[in-house]
C-alpha positions in Angstrom: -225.3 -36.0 -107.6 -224.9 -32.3 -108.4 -228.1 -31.7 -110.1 -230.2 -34.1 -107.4 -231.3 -33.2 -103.8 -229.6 -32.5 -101.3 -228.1 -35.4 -98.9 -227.2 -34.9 -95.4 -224.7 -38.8 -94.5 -224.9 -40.0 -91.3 -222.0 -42.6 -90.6 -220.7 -44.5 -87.5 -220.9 -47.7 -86.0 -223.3 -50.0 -84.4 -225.2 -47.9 -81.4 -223.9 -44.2 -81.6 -227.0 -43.3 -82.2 -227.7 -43.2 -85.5 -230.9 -44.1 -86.3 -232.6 -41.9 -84.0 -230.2 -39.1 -84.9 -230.9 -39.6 -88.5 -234.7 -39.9 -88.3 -235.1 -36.7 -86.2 -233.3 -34.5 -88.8 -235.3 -36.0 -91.3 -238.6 -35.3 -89.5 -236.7 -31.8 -88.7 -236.3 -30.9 -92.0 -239.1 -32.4 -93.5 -236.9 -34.7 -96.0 -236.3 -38.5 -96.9 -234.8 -41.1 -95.0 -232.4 -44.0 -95.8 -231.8 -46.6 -93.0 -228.9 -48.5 -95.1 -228.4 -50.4 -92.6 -231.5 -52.3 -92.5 -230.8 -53.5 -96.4 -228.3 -55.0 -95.5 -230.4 -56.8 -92.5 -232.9 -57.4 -94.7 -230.6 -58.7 -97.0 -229.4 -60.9 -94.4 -233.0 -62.3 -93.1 -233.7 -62.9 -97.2 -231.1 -65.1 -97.4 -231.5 -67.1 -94.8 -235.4 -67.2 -95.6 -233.9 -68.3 -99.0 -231.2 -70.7 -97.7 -228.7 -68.7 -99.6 -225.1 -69.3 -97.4 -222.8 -66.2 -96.6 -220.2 -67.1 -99.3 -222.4 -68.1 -101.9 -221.7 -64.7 -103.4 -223.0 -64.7 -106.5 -226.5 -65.4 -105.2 -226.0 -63.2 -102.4 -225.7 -60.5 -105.5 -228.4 -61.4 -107.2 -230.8 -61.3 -103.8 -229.6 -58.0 -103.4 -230.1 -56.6 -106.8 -233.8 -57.7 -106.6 -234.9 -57.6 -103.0 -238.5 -57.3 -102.6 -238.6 -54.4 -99.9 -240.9 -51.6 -98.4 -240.6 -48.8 -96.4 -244.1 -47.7 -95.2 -245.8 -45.3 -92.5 -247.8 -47.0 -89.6 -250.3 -44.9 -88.5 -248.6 -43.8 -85.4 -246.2 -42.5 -87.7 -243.5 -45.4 -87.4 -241.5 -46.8 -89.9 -242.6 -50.5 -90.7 -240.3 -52.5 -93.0 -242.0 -54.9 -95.6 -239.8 -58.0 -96.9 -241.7 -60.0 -99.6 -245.0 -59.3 -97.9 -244.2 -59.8 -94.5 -243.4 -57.0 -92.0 -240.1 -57.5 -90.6 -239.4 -54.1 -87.9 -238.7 -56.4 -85.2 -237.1 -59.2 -86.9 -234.3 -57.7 -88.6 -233.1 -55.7 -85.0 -231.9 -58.7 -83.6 -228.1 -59.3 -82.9 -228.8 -62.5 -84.9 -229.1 -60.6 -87.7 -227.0 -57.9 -86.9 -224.0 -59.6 -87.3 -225.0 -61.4 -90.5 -225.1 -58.2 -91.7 -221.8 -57.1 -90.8 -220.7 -60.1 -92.5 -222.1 -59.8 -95.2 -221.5 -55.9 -95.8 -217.6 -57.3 -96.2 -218.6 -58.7 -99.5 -217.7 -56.5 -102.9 -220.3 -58.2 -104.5 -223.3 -57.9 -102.1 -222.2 -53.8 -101.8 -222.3 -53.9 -105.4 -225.9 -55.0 -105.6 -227.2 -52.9 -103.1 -225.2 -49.3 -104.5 -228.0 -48.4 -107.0 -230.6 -49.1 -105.5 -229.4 -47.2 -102.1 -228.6 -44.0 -104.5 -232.2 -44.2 -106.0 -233.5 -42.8 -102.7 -232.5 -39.8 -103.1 -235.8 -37.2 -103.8 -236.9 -33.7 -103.5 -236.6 -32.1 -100.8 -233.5 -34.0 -99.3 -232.2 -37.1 -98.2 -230.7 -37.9 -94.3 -228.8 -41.2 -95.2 -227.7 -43.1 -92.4 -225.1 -46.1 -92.7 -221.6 -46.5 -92.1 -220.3 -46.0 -96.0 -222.8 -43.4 -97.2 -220.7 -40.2 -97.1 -217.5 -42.4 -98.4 -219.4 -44.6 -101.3 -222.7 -44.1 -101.5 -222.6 -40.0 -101.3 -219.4 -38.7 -102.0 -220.7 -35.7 -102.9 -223.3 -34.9 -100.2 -223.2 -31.6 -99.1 -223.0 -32.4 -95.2 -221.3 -35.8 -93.8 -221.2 -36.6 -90.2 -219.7 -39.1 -88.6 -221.2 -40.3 -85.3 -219.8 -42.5 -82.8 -219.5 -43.5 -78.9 -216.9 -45.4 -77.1 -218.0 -49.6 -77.5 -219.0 -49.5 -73.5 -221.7 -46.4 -73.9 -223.0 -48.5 -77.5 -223.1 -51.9 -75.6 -224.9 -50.2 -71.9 -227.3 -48.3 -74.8 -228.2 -52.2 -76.7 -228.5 -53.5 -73.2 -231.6 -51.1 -72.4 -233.4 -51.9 -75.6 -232.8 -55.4 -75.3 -233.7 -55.3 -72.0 -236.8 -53.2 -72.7 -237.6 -55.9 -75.3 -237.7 -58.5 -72.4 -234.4 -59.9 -73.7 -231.8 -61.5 -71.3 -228.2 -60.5 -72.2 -225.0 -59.7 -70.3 -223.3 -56.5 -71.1 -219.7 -57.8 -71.3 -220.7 -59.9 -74.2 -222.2 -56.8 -75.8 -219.0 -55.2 -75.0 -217.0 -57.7 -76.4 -219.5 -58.4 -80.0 -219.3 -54.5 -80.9 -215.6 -54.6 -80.7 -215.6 -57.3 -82.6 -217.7 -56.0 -85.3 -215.8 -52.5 -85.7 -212.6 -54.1 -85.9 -214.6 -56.4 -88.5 -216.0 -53.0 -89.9 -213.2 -50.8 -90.1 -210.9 -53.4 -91.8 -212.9 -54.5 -94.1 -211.2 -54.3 -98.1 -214.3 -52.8 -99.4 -216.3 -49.9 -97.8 -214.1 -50.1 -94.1 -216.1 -48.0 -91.5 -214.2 -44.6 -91.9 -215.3 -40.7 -91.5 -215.4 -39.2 -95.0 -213.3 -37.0 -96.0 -214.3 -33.4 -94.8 -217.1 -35.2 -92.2 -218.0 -33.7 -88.8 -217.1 -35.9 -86.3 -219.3 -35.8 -83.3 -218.2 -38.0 -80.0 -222.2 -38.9 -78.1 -220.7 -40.8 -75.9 -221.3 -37.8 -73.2 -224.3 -36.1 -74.9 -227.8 -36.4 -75.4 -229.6 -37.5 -78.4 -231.4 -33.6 -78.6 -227.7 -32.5 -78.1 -226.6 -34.3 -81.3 -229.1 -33.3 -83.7 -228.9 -29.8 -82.3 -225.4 -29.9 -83.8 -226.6 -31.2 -87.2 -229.4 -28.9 -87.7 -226.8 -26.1 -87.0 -225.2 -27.5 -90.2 -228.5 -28.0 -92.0 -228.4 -23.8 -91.2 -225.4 -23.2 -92.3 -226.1 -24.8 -95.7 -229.5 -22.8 -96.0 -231.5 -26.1 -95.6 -233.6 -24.1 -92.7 -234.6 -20.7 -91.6 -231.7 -19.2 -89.4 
């Protein structure tokens, strides 16, 4: 990690933000971007394309050491995300999925597959890596680690406006009551449990704007000579 580029770790869990937050710096400062997250959605959608159950873990393994995955540029500048061929933006953001995930990040042997080929993102000029492990596993050595997080009421009234926006019918108290259950699932999990990192800046957006929340980062990304002062 010393001699690669520089990695900026976005952590947190489900709704604080992160994606946007992490593709803004990355546009910001004109470097990479790793949305761990959607491996292990895409993971998840694999396998049940596949017909691969959740504690079948040595196929699980396998899938993930040899998932057949693409991150390309739309032309109105999007990220789409290609699974064997198919493009699968859409399908891996439902809470379907989401929650397979979860599940199935709580497996050693799943996180072990996926490790490398998480680290082999990282290229001149930077990386922003955004997960929930990446500044504890993944990047240990990054040179900036954040932490991001919201109370589970602001994460839940946030999923209701995209599901909403989606034409999706959902009621917030089961939102509510799902995102609690997956950070308790999260952060007491043996392997990888939804921590900060040692040394991470922890930034509450429960009361701030997305703009205010990358302001911080980019003050960081100054700090650290990663942008003119």
């Amino acid at each position: 990690m010393m001699n690669q580029a520089p990695v900026i770790t976005i952590d947190g869990p489900s709704g604080a933000g992160k994606g946007t937050v992490s593709q803004l710096v990355a546009e910001k400062l004109g470097w990479h971007l790793l949305d761990s997250g959607a491996l292990y959605r895409l993971l998840a959608l694999a396998a049940s394309h596949h017909g691969i159950e959740t504690d079948d873990v040595e196929a699980l393994k396998v899938l993930a050491e040899h998932l057949d995955i693409q991150f390309q540029q739309a032309d109105d500048n999007a990220i789409e995300i290609v699974l064997e061929g198919e493009v699968v933006t859409q399908a891996i953001r439902t809470e379907i999925i989401g929650n397979q995930a979860s599940k199935l990040a709580a497996i050693p042997g799943v996180r072990e597959g996926l490790l490398l080929r998480q680290r082999a993102f990282v290229q001149e000029p930077g990386l922003v890596a955004d997960g929930r492990d990446m500044g504890t596993v993944v990047f240990p050595e990054a040179s900036i680690k954040v932490f991001l997080t919201a109370s589970p009421e602001e994460r839940a009234q946030r999923r209701l406006m995209q599901l909403q926006q989606k034409g999706d019918e959902v009621k917030l108290d089961e939102l509510v009551k799902t995102i609690k259950e997956r950070d308790e699932r999260d952060a007491n999990r043996p392997v990888a449990p939804l921590v900060p990192a040692v040394g991470a800046l922890v930034i509450d957006s429960t009361d701030m704007t997305i703009d205010q929340v990358v302001d911080v980062i980019m003050v960081e990304a100054a700090k650290a000579s990663y942008i003119a002062v």
